[in-house]
C-alpha positions, -999 to +999 in steps of 0.1 A: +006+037-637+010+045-602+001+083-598+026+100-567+001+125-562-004+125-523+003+148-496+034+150-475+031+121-448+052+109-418+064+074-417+053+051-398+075+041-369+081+000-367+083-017-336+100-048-329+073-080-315+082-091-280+107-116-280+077-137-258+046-130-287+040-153-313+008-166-333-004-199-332+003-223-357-030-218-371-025-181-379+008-188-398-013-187-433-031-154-423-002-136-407+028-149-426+038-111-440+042-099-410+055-127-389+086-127-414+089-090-403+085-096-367+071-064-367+040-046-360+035-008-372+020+013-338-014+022-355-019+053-329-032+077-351-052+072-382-054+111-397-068+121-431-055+146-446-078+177-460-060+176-498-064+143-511-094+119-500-087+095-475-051+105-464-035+097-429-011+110-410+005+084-388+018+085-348+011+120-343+008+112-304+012+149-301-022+152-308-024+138-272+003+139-251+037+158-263+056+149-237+054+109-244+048+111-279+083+095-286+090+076-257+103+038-266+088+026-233+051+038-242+050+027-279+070-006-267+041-012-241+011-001-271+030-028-297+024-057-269-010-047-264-016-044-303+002-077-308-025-092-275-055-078-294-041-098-325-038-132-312-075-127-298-086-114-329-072-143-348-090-169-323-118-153-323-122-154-367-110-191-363-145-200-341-175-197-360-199-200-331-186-161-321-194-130-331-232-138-336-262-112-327-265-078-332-244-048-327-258-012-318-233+014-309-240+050-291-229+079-306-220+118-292-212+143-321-192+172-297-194+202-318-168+224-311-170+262-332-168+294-331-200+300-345-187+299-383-193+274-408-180+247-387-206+247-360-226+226-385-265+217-383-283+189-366-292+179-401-257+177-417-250+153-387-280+132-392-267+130-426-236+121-416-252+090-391-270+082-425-236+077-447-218+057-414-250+034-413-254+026-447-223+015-452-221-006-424-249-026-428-245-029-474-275-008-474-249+019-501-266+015-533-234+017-551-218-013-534-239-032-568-209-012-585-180-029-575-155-050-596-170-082-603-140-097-586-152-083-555-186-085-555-190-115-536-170-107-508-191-071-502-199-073-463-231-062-441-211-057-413-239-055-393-231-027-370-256+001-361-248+033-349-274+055-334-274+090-314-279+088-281-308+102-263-298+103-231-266+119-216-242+102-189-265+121-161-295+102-176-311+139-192-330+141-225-304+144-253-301+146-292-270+134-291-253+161-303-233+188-281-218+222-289-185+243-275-173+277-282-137+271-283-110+289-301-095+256-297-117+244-330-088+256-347-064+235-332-080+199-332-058+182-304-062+165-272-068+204-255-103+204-278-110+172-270-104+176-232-132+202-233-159+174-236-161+137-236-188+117-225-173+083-210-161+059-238-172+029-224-208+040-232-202+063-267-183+066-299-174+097-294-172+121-322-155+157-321-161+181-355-136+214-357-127+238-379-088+225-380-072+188-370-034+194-376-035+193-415-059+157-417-096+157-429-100+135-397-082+108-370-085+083-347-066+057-325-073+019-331-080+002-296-043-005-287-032+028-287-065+043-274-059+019-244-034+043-234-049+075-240-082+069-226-091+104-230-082+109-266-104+074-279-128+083-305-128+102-337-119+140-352-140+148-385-132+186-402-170+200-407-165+200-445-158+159-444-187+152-423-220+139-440-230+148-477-247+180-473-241+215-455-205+224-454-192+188-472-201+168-503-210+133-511-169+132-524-162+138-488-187+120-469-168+086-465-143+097-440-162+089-409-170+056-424-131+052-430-124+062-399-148+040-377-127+012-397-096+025-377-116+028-344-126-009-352-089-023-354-090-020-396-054-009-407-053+004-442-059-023-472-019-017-472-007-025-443+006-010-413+018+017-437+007+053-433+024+060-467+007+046-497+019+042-534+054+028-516+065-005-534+079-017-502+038-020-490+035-053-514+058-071-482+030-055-459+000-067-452-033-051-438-040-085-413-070-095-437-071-124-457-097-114-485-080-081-496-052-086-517-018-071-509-017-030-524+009+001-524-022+018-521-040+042-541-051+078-542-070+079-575-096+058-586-078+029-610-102+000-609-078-019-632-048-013-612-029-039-603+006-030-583+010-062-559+005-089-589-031-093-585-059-069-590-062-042-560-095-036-542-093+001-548-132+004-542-123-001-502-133+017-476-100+018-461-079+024-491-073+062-502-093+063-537-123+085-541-144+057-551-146+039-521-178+014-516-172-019-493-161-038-471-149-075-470-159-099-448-128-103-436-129-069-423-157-075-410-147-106-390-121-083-377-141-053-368-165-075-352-136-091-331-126-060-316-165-055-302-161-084-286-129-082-270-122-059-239-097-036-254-105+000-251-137-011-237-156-015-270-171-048-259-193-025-234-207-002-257-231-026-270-247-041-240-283-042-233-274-026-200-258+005-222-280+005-248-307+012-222-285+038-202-277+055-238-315+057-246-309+037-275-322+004-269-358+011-266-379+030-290-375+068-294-398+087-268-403+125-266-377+148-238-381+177-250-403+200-270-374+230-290-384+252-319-360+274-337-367+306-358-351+324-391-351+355-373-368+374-344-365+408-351-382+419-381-397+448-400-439+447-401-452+430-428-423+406-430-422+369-425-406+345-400-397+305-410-401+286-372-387+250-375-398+223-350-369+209-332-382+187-304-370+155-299-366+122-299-402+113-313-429+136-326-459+122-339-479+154-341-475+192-335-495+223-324-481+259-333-497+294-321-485+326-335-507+356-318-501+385-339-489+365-367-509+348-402-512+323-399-518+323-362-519+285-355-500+255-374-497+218-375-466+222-400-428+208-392-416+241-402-446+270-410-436+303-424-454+333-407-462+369-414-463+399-390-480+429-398-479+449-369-453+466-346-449+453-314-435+418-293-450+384-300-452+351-283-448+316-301-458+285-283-458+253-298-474+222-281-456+187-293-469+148-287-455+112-295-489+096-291-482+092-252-464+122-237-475+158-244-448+186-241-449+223-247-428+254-246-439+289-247-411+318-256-425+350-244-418+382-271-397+360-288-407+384-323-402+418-323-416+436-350-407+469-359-422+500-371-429+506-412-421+530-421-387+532-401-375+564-382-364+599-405-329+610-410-309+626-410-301+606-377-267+613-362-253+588-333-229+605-304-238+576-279-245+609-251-284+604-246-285+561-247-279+537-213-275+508-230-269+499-270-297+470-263-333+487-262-325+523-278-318+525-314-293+496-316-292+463-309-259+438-301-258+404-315-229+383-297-233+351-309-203+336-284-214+352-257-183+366-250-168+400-250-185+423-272-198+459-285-207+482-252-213+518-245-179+532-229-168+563-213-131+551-212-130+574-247-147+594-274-141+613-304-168+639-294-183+641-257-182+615-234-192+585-249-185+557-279-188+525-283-158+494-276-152+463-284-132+448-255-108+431-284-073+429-269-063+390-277-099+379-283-103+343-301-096+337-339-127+350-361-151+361-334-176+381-350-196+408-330-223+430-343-243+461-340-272+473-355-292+504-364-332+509-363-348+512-394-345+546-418-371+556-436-352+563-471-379+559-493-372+595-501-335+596-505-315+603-538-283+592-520-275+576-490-243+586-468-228+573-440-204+586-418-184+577-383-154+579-363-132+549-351-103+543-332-081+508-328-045+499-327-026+465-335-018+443-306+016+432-327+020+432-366+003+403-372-030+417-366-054+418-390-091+425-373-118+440-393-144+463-392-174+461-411-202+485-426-233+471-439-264+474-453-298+462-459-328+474-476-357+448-459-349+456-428-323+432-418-334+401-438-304+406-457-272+424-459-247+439-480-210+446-472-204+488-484-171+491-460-142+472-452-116+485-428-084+465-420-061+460-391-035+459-412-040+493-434-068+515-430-085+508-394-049+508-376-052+548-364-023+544-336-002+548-359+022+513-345+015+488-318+003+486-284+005+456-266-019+470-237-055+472-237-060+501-264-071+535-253-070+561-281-060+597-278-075+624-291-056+624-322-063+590-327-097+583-345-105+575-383-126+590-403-148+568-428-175+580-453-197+558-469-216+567-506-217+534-523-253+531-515-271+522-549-303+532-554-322+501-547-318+508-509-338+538-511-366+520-490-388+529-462-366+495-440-334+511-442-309+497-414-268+496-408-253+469-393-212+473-377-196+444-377-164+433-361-137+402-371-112+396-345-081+383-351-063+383-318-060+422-321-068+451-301-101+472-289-121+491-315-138+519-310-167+533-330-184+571-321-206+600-338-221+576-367-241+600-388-268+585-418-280+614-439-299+610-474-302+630-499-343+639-506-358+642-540-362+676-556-323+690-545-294+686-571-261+690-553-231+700-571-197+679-572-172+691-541-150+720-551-166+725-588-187+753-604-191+784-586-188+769-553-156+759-536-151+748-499-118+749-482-108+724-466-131+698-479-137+675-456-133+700-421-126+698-386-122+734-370-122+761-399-134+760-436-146+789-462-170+789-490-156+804-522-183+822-544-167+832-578-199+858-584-207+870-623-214+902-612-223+924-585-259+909-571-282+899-542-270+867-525-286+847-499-268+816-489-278+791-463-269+763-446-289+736-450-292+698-442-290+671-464-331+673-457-333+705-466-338+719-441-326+752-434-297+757-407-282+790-404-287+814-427-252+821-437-255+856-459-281+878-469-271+905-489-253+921-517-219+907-531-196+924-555-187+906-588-155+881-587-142+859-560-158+860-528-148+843-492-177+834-464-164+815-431-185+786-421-195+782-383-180+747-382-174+748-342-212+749-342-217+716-362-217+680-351-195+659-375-218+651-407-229+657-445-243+692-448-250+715-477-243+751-481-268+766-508-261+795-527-294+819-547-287+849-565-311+859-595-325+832-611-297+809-598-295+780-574-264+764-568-256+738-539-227+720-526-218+694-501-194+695-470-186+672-445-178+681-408-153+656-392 
């Protein structure tokens, strides 16, 4: 049974054959399905979609150019060129003495992020190059799998792909670029017009975050013809390899999608729609694959045309996808031999030399990479070697660090002592040595960290880098900065230019390390400021934590665009600017105990969503020390009015009787203030204004002894 389970999918637009085409003779038994049609489907744009495996989406020339995308003219002059690269494909499987020798194609990966998850690692597309070569060349151990009515015709395609090491300027490459580009998001011709190395010499390969609703897409060499720009292939991150961000469920896509790239229509037909009963009159151009609706589910023993389907194809939609034919291969082969969309150039000796990929790997370039370079002493730092193309052998030194030299791929090292460290690492493939040296690389801070309370009006510090905070802008673009433009308290805060920034840029700033190792409770406090652009908005602000100095961290404080960190009140569709009346108050308590620790640090961290600046001023970190038990606010015999305060506030004292009183004013240390009272107070309710104009904004404690009783209670100052 025949399961309609697939996503929504255009049709396919058919074209009518010039009245001047027609196959030879000798093609009549291949071709006869589609010479009854007179038709040929425009292949344009093989897509997959990202809810089913292995679905298209079909002549979405928008991806490439809008304004032609349904003009008769163009996709009458891409049909004749289709139906040319038939008839030479057709000649060419009819002459055995063609098609012999090996095939080695070049291959760019164009990573194109915004530093989330889709800016994937060098290993997930290594992993990816793994799964596209495999099954090319039968070397899938679960082609032994397939239907013993198939098994025979399994192919070895005999097609390599490899990543090139040099670029088109001739320079040292892994074959693998990466863009910051909002424009991951999109997925269309604009991404792919911010790189493209020339296609005559790569396979070019772009990964994104977002391709129009399809897990990938390509053009087969007709179309591609036209769109010389827009030739090669679009893979989302999470259908590219078998590891990282996909799955071995997903990693077939690019290997379904070369097909396309290689002139393979679907084992359907011309059809971009499959479980359709009018496919069984189509026909996918390949004798040895028998006529299908298509599948997306894996029925082995499905049978829908009146012979058993190959559902274990490549370039069907099933999940269980294995093999080629040799038919397809005869055709793939075909189009790397014929002149269309230059794919007969990409496998030259001449190219594979330019590429770097017809000679054995040699060393460019000695890289390393490290887990993390600002850590707490006694921590430890994972360094990974990343020099390529060829490394036989490997010298690290780490001064300051244990070890201190290495000969390991990827050695772990631990720092003791405060201060800023070198790492060099020396690199050789038997012939050429190569080594790179990156000067105080590690800083390691002090441990213990610094005492609180600490309290943060940005007045005294020149620069958040270097003083007790350090930015982290990983795109390099606009991020957190000391301002004077506006402040809650004094002159200074700190912005994030935000107005209309890109889609899920994240920008940071972090604290120093506390010493809390003494603390009963943790609190937080700060002030912010940000309006919505529109009402659409959504950006976030972020407090968290960590309790090892950064190694890790822990979300204690959520505020939202579109609730709690909007203080404007509406929109502003200018750059944002807040009043004086305009700042947020935020107090953080949910602090559990296990981040009482002598590497205490806070991190801020903005999400943009196309909003508007953000302003953060007089962050205050206060813990509670051991030995002090504070009352609940507004309980007991202590009251404070109002509880949090701004300009004015009283202490209520509900007094037993008439009795010596001194209260104080203390910080959440303990340490004394202001010594608030000293001196008799008559039994029953008693009133004692608080200096709060004298206080920066904070957690304080107002401590009340009379006889043989201590009482305390907390206050905050806004």
């Amino acid at each position: 049974m025949i399961q309609w389970n697939f996503a929504e999918l255009r049709r396919t637009s058919i074209l009518l054959l010039p009245p001047s085409f027609g196959p030879k003779p000798s093609f009549m038994k291949l071709f006869l399905p589609s010479l009854l049609l007179l038709a040929i489907a425009v292949p344009s744009l093989q897509a997959q979609n990202g809810d089913v495996p292995f679905s298209c989406k079909a002549n979405d020339l928008h991806l490439l150019d809008p304004a032609r995308a349904e003009d008769p003219a163009l996709l009458a002059q891409i049909a004749t060129l289709e139906a040319e690269l038939e008839v030479f494909t057709q000649e060419f499987a009819l002459d055995a003495s063609r098609g012999g020798g090996s095939y080695t194609i070049p291959v760019v990966f164009h990573i194109i992020h915004e530093n989330g998850p889709e800016n994937i690692s060098d290993e997930q597309v290594f992993d990816a190059m793994r799964v596209l070569n495999d099954d090319f060349n039968k070397l899938n151990s679960d082609w032994q799998n397939v239907r013993p009515e198939f098994l025979g015709i399994v192919s070895d395609v005999g097609v390599n792909f490899a990543l090139a090491q040099k670029d088109p300027q001739g320079n040292c490459t892994k074959g693998i670029t990466r863009t910051v580009s909002a424009l991951t998001n999109v997925g269309d011709q604009d991404m792919k017009d911010l790189i493209q190395w020339p296609r005559n010499k790569y396979m070019n390969v772009w990964v994104c975050a977002y391709a129009d609703g399809a897990a990938g897409y390509t053009y087969r060499p007709g179309a591609a013809d036209f769109f010389p720009t827009g030739d090669g292939i679009v893979l989302l991150h999470n259908y590219t390899g078998a590891i990282g961000t996909s799955s071995p469920g997903r990693s077939r896509t690019l290997t379904h999608e070369t097909g396309h790239w290689l002139n393979l229509k679907h084992t359907w037909g011309d059809s971009n729609e499959p479980i359709v009963t009018s496919n069984c009159s189509d026909d996918d151009s390949v004798s040895d694959t028998p006529n299908t609706v298509g599948w997306t589910s894996c029925v082995l023993s499905g049978i829908s045309c009146g012979s058993l389907d190959n559902v274990e194809n490549y370039m069907d939609y099933s999940y269980c996808s294995k093999m080629f034919t040799e038919g397809q291969k005869t055709r793939m082969i075909a189009a790397l031999n014929s002149g269309t969309a230059q794919r007969s150039s990409l496998w030259t000796t001449n190219n594979l030399n330019a590429t770097g990929v017809g000679s054995p790997a040699i060393l460019c370039a000695a890289e390393f990479t490290s887990s993390i370079q600002e850590i707490c002493a006694g921590s430890t730092v994972t360094f990974s070697d990343v020099s390529y193309n060829s490394v036989s052998s490997r010298t690290w030194s780490f001064p300051g660090g244990t070890p201190n030299t290495s000969t390991d791929p990827n050695p772990s090292v631990t720092y003791t002592t405060a201060g800023n460290y070198a790492v060099t690492l020396d690199v050789t493939d038997g012939t050429t040595n190569l080594s790179v040296t990156t000067n105080d690389l590690i800083t390691v801070l002090a441990n213990p960290g610094a005492a609180v309370p600490f309290n943060e009006g940005f007045e005294s510090i020149s620069s958040l880098n270097g003083s007790s905070w350090t930015v982290y802008d990983p795109d390099n673009n606009n991020t957190f900065q000391l301002t004077n433009a506006a402040a809650f308290s004094g002159s200074n805060s700190v912005r994030l230019l935000n107005t209309a920034s890109m889609t899920t840029q994240l920008d940071e700033f972090y604290s120093e390390p506390f010493d809390m190792s003494n603390a009963t409770e943790i609190v937080v406090t700060f002030r912010y400021a940000y309006a919505q652009r529109n009402t659409t908005n959504d950006d976030r602000l972020r407090l968290y934590v960590s309790n090892n100095c950064g190694d890790t961290w822990s979300m204690r404080k959520q505020l939202r665009g579109s609730s709690d960190l909007n203080t404007a009140g509406g929109t502003v569709s200018s750059s944002f600017v807040p009043s004086g009346d305009q700042w947020g108050y935020a107090e953080v308590t949910n602090i559990s105990s296990s981040y009482h620790t002598s590497d205490f640090r806070i991190k801020f961290e903005s999400e943009s969503y196309g909003g508007n600046n953000i302003y953060v001023d007089d962050i205050n970190l206060n813990g509670m020390p051991v030995g002090l038990e504070e009352l609940s606010a507004n309980s007991g015999s202590l009251m404070i009015i109002p509880n949090p305060a701004q300009d004015n506030a009283q202490l209520l004292i509900e007094m037993p009787s008439s009795d010596q009183v001194v209260i104080d004013l203390i910080d959440v240390t303990g340490r004394k203030l202001i010594e608030l009272y000293n001196g008799n107070l008559a039994g029953g309710p008693q009133r004692i204004d608080l200096p709060i104009s004298t206080l920066r904004s904070g957690v304080y404690m107002v401590r009340s002894q009379h006889g043989d009783r201590s009482e305390m209670i907390r206050f905050v100052v806004e």
